[in-house]
N, C-alpha and C positions, 0 to 999 in steps of 0.2 A: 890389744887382744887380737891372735890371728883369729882369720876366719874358720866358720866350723866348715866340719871335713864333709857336710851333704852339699851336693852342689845348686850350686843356683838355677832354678829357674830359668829357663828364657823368656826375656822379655815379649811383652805384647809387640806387635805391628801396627802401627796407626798409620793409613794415607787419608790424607783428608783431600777432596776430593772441590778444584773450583779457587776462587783465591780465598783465603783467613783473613779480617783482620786483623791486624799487627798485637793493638789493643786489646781486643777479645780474647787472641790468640796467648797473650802473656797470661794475661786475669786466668784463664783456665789451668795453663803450666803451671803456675805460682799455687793453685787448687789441687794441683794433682801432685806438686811437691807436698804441701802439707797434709796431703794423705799417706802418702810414703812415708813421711817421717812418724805419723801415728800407726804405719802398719795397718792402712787400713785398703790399700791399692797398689798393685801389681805394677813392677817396673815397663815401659815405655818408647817404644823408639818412636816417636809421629817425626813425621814426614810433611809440609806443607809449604803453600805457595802461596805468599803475601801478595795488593796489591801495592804500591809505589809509596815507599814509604823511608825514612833515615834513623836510623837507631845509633843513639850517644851510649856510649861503654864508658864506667867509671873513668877511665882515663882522656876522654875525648875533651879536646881545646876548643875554644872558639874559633880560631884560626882555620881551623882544618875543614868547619863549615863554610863551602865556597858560596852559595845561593841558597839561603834561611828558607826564602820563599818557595822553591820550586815543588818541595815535596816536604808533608808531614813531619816534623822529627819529636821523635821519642828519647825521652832520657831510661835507660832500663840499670840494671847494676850487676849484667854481666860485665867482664874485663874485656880492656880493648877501648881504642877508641871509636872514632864514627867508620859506620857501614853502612849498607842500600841493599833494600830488598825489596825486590817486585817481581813482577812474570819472567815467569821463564827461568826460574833462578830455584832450584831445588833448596828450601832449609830443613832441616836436620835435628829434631828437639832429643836427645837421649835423656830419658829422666833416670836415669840410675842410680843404685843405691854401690858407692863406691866404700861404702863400711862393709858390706860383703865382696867389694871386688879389687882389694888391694890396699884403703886407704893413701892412694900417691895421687895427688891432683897433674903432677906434670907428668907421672905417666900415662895417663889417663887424655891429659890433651896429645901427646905423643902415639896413643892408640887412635887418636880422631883423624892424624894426621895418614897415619897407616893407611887405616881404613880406607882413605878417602883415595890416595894413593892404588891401590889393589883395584879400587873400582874402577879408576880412571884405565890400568893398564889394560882393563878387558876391552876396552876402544881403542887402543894403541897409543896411546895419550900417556908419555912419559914426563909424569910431575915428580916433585920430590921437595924436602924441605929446602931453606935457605935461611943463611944468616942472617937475609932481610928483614926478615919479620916471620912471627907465628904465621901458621895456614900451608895453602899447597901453591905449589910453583910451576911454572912452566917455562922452557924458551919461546918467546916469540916468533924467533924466523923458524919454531917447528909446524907453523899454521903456513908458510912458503909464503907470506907477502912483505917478511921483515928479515930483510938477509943479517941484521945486527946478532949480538949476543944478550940483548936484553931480557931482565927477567919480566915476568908478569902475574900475577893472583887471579887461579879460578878456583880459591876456596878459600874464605877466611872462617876462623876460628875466634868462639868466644864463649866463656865456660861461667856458670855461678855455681857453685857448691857450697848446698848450706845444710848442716847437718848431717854430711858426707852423701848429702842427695846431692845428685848432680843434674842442671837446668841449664836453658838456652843450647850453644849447640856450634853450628857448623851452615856453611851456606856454599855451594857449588853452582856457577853458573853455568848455562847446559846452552839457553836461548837467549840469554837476557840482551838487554836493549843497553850496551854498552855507555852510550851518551849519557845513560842519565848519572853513570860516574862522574861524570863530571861538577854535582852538586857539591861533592866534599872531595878532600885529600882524603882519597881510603887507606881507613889505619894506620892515618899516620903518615903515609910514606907518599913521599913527593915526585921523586924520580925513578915509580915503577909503574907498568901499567897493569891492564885486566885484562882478563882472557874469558872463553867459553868455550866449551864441550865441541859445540855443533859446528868450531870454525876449524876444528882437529876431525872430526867425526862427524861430515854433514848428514848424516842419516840419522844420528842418535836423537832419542826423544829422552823426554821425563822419564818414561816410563823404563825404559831400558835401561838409564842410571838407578833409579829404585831398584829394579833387579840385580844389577851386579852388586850394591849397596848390599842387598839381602844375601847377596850368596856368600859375600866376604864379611857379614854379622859378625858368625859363630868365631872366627879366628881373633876379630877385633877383641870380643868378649873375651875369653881365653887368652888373651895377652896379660889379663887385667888383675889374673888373679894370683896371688901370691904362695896360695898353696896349693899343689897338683889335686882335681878332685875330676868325677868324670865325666867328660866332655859336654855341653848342653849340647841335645841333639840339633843334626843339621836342620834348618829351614829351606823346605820343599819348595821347587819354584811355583809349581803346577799351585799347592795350595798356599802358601804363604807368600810368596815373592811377585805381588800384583804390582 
């Protein structure tokens, strides 16, 4: 069935404000899915900052966990293998209801990736995808301390859609404390490294990715949808874009 021809809503804005736990934080998203799917709660973009913590995606090997010990790991059942989230590290919860905004899950991870892209360019920070793997890429030697052509991940991706609600999300490193990659092979992939924000743009904060984030929303959203309907209005920096 296409979608009907009133247009969607725009989603709420959640920042959450300090670090979330990982646990707490899922227990609530998984709550605020099952509200969406009863039509009982407004779709969602929260925004939050774990602390030190490893999350297994359906597909994650034993293997790929390098040191069990050094930080918490959660098994969750978004896609993807193992990933690290703590300070510094902007994650990305979109709960959306993707039965009004297209029904395509890989276009939908391909709007994640956009998104994530548009925001990075507003710091000069030229990402893009790659055949490496899901998520957003960068050059190395464009941070001036790695003359190679190496690629590197300052965003991965990892999606659960269930009921054409869409949960978990997206993770952009802006500060994060690099080293503690080291606990697993992230996503998998052995011969790439990681990147952040603040080593491309040493002035950018949290807070200034959350705003470019917010200004290039409404485009991401409107990529999504399959039938022309009219625009959800823009989101204000002054009041929306904290």
């Amino acid at each position: 069935m296409l979608p009907s021809d009133n247009p969607v809503p725009a989603p709420e804005w959640i920042v959450s404000q300090g670090l979330s736990p990982y646990a707490e934080t899922l227990a609530a998203m998984e709550a605020h899915v099952a509200r969406l799917i009863d039509g009982e709660a407004a779709e969602r973009i929260w925004l939050v900052e774990h602390p030190p913590v490893v999350t297994a995606g359906t597909s994650a090997v034993p293997a790929d966990l390098v040191d069990a010990a050094r930080f918490p790991v959660v098994r969750t059942g978004r896609g993807g293998r193992y990933t690290y989230h703590g300070p510094g590290q902007r994650v990305v919860y979109p709960l959306l209801d993707l039965g009004r905004r297209g029904r395509d899950v890989r276009a939908y991870v391909e709007a994640l990736e956009a998104w994530t892209i548009a925001a990075l360019a507003d710091f000069g920070v030229h990402a893009f995808t790659s055949e490496a793997g899901t998520g957003i890429w960068v050059r190395k030697h464009q941070q001036g301390n790695d003359p190679g052509n190496g690629l590197a991940k300052i965003g991965a991706i990892g999606v659960r859609v269930r009921k054409w609600i869409s949960f978990h999300g997206l993770a952009i490193n802006v500060t994060t404390n690099l080293d503690h990659f080291a606990a697993i092979i992230p996503c998998g992939i052995a011969d790439q490294g990681v990147a952040r924000l603040v080593d491309f743009a040493p002035s950018a904060t949290m807070a200034d990715l959350d705003r470019a984030l917010c200004r290039h929303l409404p485009s991401m959203l409107s990529s999504l949808t399959v039938r022309r309907t009219p625009a959800a209005p823009a989101l204000e920096a002054k009041r929306d874009c904290r």
